[in-house]
N, C-alpha and C positions, 0 to 999 in steps of 0.2 A: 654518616650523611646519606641519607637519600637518591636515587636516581633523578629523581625531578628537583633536587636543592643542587645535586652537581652540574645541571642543565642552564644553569645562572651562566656559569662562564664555559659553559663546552661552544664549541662550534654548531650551527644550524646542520639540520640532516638534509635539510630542503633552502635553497635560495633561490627565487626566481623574480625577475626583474623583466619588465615589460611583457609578457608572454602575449604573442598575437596567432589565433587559430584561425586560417582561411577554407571554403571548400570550394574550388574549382572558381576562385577569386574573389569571394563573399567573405568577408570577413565575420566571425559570428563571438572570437574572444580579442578582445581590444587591450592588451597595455597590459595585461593582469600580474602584479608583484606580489606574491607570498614568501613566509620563510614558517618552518615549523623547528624547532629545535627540541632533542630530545627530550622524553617526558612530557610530551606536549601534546594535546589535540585542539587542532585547531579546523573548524567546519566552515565547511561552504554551503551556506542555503540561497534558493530563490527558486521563484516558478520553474516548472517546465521549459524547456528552449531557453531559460536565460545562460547558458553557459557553463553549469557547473560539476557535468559529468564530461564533457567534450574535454574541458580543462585537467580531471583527473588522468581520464585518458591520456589526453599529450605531455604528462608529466611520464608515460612509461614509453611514448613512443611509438602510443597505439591510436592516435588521432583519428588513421580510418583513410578510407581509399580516397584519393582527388583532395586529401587536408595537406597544407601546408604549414608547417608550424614554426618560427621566429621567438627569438627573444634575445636581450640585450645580457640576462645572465640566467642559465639553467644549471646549478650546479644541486649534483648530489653526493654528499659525503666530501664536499671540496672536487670534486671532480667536474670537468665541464663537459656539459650531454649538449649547448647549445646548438651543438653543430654534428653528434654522432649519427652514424650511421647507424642500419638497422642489427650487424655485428654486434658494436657495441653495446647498444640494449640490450641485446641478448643476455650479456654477461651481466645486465644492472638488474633486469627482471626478477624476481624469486631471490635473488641474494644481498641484492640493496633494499630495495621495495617490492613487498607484498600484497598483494591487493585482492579482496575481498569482495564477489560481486554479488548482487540482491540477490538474483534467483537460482538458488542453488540446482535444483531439479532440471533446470535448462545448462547450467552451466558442469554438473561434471555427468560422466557419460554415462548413461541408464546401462551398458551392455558391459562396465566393469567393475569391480570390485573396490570399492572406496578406499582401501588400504593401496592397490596400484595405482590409483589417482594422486595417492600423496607420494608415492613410493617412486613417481618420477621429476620428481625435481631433486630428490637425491643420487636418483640414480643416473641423469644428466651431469648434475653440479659436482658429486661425489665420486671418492675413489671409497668405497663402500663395498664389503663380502654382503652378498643376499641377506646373508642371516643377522646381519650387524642394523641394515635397513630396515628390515622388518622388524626387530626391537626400537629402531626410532620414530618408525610408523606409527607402532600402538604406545609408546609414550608420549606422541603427540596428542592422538587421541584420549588417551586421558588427561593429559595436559587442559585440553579446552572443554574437561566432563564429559567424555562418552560414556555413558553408561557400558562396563563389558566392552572394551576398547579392542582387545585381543576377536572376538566375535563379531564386534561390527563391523573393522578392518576388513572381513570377507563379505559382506553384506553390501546389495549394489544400492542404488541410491533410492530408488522405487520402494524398496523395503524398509525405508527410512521415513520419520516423519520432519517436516520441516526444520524445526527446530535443530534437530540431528544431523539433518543435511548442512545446515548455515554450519554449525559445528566443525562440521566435517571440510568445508571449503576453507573454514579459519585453520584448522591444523594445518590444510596443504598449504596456506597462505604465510605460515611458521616453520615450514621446513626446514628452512636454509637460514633460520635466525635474521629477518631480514630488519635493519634498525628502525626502518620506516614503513607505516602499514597505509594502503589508501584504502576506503572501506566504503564503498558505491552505496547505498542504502540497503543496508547490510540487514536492516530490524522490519523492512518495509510491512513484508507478509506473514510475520510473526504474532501470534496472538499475547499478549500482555504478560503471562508466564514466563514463557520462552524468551520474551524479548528482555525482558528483565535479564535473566540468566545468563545472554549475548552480553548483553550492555556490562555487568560485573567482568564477565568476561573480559572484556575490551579494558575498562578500566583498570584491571588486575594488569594486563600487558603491558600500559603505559607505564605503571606503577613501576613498571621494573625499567623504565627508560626509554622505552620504544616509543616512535612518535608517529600519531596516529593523523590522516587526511579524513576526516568522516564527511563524507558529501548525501545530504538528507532534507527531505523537504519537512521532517518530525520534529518541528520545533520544541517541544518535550521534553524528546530524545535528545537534540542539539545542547540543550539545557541543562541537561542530568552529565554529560560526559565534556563538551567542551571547555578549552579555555580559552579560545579566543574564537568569535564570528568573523566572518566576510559574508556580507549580503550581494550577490550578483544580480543584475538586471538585466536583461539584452547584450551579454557579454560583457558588462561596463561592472565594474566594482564601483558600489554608491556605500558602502559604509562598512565599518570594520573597526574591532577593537573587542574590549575583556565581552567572553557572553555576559556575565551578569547586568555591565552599562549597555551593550546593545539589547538586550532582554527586555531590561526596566524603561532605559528613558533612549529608546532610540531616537535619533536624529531626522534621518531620513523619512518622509510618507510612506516608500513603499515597502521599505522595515516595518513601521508602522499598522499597516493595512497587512502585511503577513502576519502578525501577532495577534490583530484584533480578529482575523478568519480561523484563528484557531477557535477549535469547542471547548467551552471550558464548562462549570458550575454553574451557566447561570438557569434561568427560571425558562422550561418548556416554551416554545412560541418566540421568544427574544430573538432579533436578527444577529446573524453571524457579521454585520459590521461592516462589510466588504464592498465596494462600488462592482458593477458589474460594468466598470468602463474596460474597454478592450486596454491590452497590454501593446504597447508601441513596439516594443522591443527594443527602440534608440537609447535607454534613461531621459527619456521625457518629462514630461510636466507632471507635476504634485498631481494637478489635479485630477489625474484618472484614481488615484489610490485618497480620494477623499473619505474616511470613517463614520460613522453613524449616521447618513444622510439618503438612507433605502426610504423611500415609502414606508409609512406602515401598512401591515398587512392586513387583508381583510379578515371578518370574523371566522373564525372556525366551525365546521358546519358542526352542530350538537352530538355527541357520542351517542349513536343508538343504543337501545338496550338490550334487542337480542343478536346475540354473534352474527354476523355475517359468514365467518371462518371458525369450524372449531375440531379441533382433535381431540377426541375422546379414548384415551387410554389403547393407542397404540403403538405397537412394538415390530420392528424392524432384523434380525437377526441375519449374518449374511455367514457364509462356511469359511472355517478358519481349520488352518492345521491342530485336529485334536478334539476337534468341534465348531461351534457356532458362535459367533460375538453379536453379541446384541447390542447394536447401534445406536438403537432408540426404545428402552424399556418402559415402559404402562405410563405414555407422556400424553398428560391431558393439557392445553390450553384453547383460550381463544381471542378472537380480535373482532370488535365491533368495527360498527361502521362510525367513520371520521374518528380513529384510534389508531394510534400508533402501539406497538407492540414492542418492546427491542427483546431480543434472544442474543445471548453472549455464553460463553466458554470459550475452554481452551482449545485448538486442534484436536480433531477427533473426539469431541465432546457429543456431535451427535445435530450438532445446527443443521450442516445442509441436507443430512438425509430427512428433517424436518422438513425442509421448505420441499424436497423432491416430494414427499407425501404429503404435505398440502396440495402441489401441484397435478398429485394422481399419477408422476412418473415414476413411480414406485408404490407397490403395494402393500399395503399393513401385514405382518403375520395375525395381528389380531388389532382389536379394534376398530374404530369408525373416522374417517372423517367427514363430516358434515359439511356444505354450504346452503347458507339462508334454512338452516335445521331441515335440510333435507339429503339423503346419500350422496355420497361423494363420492369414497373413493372404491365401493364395492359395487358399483355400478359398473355394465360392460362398456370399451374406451364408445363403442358405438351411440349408446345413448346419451355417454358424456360429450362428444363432441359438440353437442350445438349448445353445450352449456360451458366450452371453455373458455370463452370469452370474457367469462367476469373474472378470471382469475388471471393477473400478466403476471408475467417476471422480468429484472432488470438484476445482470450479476456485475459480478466486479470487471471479466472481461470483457468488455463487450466487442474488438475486435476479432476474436475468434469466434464471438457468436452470429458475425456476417459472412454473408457470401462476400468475397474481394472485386470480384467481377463487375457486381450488382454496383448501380449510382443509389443513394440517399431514397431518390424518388423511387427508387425498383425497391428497395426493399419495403419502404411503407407503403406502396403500394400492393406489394403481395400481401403485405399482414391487413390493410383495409379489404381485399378481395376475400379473407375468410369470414367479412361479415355483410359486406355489402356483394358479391358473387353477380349482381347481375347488375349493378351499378356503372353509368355508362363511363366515359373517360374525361369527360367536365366533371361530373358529381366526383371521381377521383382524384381529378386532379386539384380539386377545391379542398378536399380535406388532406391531401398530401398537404398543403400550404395553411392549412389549418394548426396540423400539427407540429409543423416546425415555428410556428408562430407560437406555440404553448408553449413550448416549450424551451423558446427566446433563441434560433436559430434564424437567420434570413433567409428566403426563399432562394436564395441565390445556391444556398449549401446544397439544394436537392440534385442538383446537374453533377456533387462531386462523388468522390467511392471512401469508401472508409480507410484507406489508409494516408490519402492525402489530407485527413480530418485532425486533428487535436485530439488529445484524451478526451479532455472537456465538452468538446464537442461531440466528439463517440457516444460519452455516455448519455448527452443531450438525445440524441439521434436512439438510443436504447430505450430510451424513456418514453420517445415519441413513439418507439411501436408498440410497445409493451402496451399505450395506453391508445392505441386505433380501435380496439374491441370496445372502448368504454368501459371496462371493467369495472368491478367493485370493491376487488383486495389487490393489491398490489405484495409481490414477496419479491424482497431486496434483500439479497445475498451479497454480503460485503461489496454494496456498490458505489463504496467512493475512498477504500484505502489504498486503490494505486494512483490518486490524485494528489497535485500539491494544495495546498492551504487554501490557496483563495478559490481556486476550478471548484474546489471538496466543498466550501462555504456556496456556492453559487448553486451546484446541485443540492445542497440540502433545504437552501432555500426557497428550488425550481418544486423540491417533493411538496416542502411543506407549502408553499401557494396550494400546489395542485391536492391538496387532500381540503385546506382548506374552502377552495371553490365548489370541488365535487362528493367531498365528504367518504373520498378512500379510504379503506382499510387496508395499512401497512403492516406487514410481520419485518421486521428491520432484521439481519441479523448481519455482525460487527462484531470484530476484535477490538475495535476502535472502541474505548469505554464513555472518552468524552463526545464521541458522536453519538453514539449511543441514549446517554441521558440527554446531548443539545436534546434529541429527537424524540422521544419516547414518552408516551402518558404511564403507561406500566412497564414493568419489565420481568423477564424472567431467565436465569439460569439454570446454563443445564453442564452435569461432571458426569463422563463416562456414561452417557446413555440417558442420564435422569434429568428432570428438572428438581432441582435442591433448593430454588427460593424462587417465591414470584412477590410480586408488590407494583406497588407506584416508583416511579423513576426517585424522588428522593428518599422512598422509605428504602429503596433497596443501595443507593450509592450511600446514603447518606449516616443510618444505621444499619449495615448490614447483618442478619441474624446467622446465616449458614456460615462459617469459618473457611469453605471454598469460596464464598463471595468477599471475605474480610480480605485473603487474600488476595484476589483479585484486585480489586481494589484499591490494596497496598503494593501490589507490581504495578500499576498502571502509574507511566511518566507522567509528569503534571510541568505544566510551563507557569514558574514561579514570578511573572514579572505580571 
């Protein structure tokens, strides 16, 4: 019999009853009852701020300064944490439950060796000789496919590519055999490959009994490994049961409207479904998460004929131990105007040192880029400046790409001062409020600073500067996979108005495959430096010719309901 047939009648790893999370007297999780028993994953999805990483957290005890956390039953392994101290967690950490958090690269320490990363929660938990450790270090590492387990063990995180690093926080997060795993959006920044490979991963785990917490705004992802959903809203649990019935025929609206914001198959230009009515945060009325009731959009300005943007067969090479890696080898495309573009691979495929050379922040070893078939990128930066204007960017981060200091208004106003320079403080302050009107902000947002902002709103506000030049191309570097479903749908829908009005040319590029095609008239892939297929968005998802794109393709999650 099986780990997960013997989970029928085993006792729950996890039972929680009422759980209420407060911060300095705001209550933000209300009442929340979960059980997971082993062999189980069971997911918690819903927007941003609705409660379902706060909740993981106060499942370990790590709620966070000024939280208060309450519940009527918190038991792990039969044990009662309702009321422990911060002691006793100590002891439940790492050896009851594991947990697994997104960003690898932030979370274990660039200045140690990923084998002592793992090497101390044995050597905390355990009565363990050095050399007995380090034999269980690198069979955990191979345990979760490190490639060369023994070799990367000494190898710090920096030297790691993502994938290897999520890897590597899973090993440390298997130490100590813990029976329960919590896994924070563990696939978020993983490109389609890798994420795959995570995901097996995980399932192989449960497989053997362990019960997993996946908390994930990737409905896909939620899809492919859970078996049971909780849909959170404003801390409120509004629906809950098998994924396949909450998938298919959810109950709830705002279930609902997080399924229809996913991107799926359907036909270029279609709405992502989504009401843009503000989130309450109480579990409110239906009707903010009303479904197919957007406007239609207006018409699309005609694809020009000749490129706006075009890279003609250049190549990028940067110094590696032993030699030179060629990052980007003899890569020719280009992008009209009112065209969308998409660029996809895998990590290290070679996308963003693209979009840096379209943008002239890096120079070709050879080749050309062109804009409006005129030099680009071998022009000196002095000539090019008064022509950077037609070219923004918007990346995935965009709180690190602001000053924190600066308000809303300061910083689009410094980015209108590199075109308008002698433009007085009326004519400024009328297109500050221009642009956060385009980009569906209320003027009100320009008085606040970026970290008091929403994601959604961030990347609102990123969008708004990127396009103060009025530009002509626009390069979007994965800018909407650290958003949840509905924010992700609202931005994709703010791009495509906006190209549709002004007839921009986008270069998209996304690990995200179904944003990807929502968005894209062509597309083109690129493996190790190359582009290996280019096409129309459905000749390349739909019959893919290159065998790197089939898989692709075939690793990318798909939300079956």
């Amino acid at each position: 019999m099986t780990a997960r047939a013997d989970a029928a009648t085993a006792a729950p790893l996890l039972d929680v009853e009422g759980l209420r999370v407060a911060f300095d007297g705001r209550e933000v999780v209300h009442g929340l009852s979960l059980r997971i028993m082993p062999g189980e994953c069971v997911a918690i999805v819903g927007e941003s701020g609705s409660g379902k990483s706060v909740t993981a957290r106060s499942l370990l005890g790590l709620a966070g300064p000024g939280s208060t956390t309450t519940a009527e039953r918190l038991e792990v392994l039969g044990r009662d944490l309702a009321r422990a101290g911060e002691r006793e967690w100590r002891s439940v950490r790492g050896r009851s439950i594991g947990l697994i958090l997104q960003d690898a690269l932030v979370s274990l320490d660039p200045l140690r060796p990923i084998g002592r990363e793992i090497d101390d929660a044995l050597r905390i938990h355990e009565r363990m000789p050095p050399a007995d450790r380090r034999t269980r270090v690198v069979d955990l590492l191979d345990r979760v496919g490190m490639p060369d387990p023994a070799e990367a063990a000494d190898r710090r995180s920096g030297e790691l590519s993502g994938g290897l690093r999520q890897r590597a926080l899973i090993a440390a997060a298997l130490a100590l055999d813990p029976p329960l795993l919590i896994a924070d959006e563990p696939t978020t920044a993983l490109d389609v490959t890798v994420q795959a490979r995570i995901l097996a991963l995980l399932g192989e785990i449960r497989s053997r009994g362990t019960g997993i917490l996946l908390i994930s705004h990737d409905l896909a992802v939620v899809g492919g490994l859970a078996d049971r959903i909780l849909v959170m809203r404003g801390g409120r649990l509004v629906e809950e049961g098998p994924a396949e019935q909450v998938l298919r025929t959810p109950r709830h609206a705002y279930t609902r409207a997080l399924i229809a914001a996913v991107p799926t198959d359907r036909a270029r230009g279609e709405r992502l479904s989504v009401s843009s009515a503000p989130v309450t945060g109480d579990g409110g009325s239906d009707d903010a998460f009303r479904t197919g009731d957007r406007p239609a959009p207006p018409a699309r300005t005609a694809v020009g004929e000749r490129p706006v943007l075009r890279l003609d067969g250049v190549t990028k090479t940067f110094p590696v131990a032993g030699g030179r890696l060629a990052a980007v080898d003899d890569v020719s495309l280009d992008v009209r105007r009112g065209e969308t573009l998409g660029l996809v691979g895998e990590s290290g495929s070679g996308k963003t040192t693209v979009a840096r050379l379209a943008l002239a922040l890096t120079a070709p070893d050879a080749g050309e880029v062109l804009l409006d078939g005129r030099p680009w990128s071998s022009l000196p930066e002095r000539e090019r400046r008064p022509t950077r204007r037609r070219i923004g960017a918007v990346y995935q981060d965009a709180l690190s790409s602001f000053d924190p200091r600066w308000s809303v208004r300061g910083i689009l106003d410094d980015a209108i001062g590199t075109v308008l320079p002698r433009a007085g403080r009326r004519e400024r302050d009328r297109r500050v409020a221009e642009l956060l009107d385009q980009v569906g902000l209320a003027a009100s947002v320009g008085a606040r600073r970026p970290l008091t902002l929403s994601g959604g709103q961030r990347q609102r506000v990123a969008i708004a500067r990127a396009l103060a030049a009025a530009p002509d191309v626009l390069i979007c570097d994965e800018p909407v996979s650290a958003l949840d479903v509905t924010i992700q749908a609202q931005i994709l829908d703010l791009l495509d108005d906006l190209q549709r009005r002004d007839g921009l040319a986008l270069l998209f590029i996304s690990h995200d495959l179904g944003v990807v095609r929502h968005m894209s008239d062509r597309v083109a892939v690129m493996r190790s430096g190359r582009i290996v297929e280019t096409g129309s968005s459905d000749e390349v998802f739909g019959s893919p010719q290159h065998p790197y794109t089939a898989q692709l393709v075939a690793d990318a999650p798909r939300l079956t309901a």
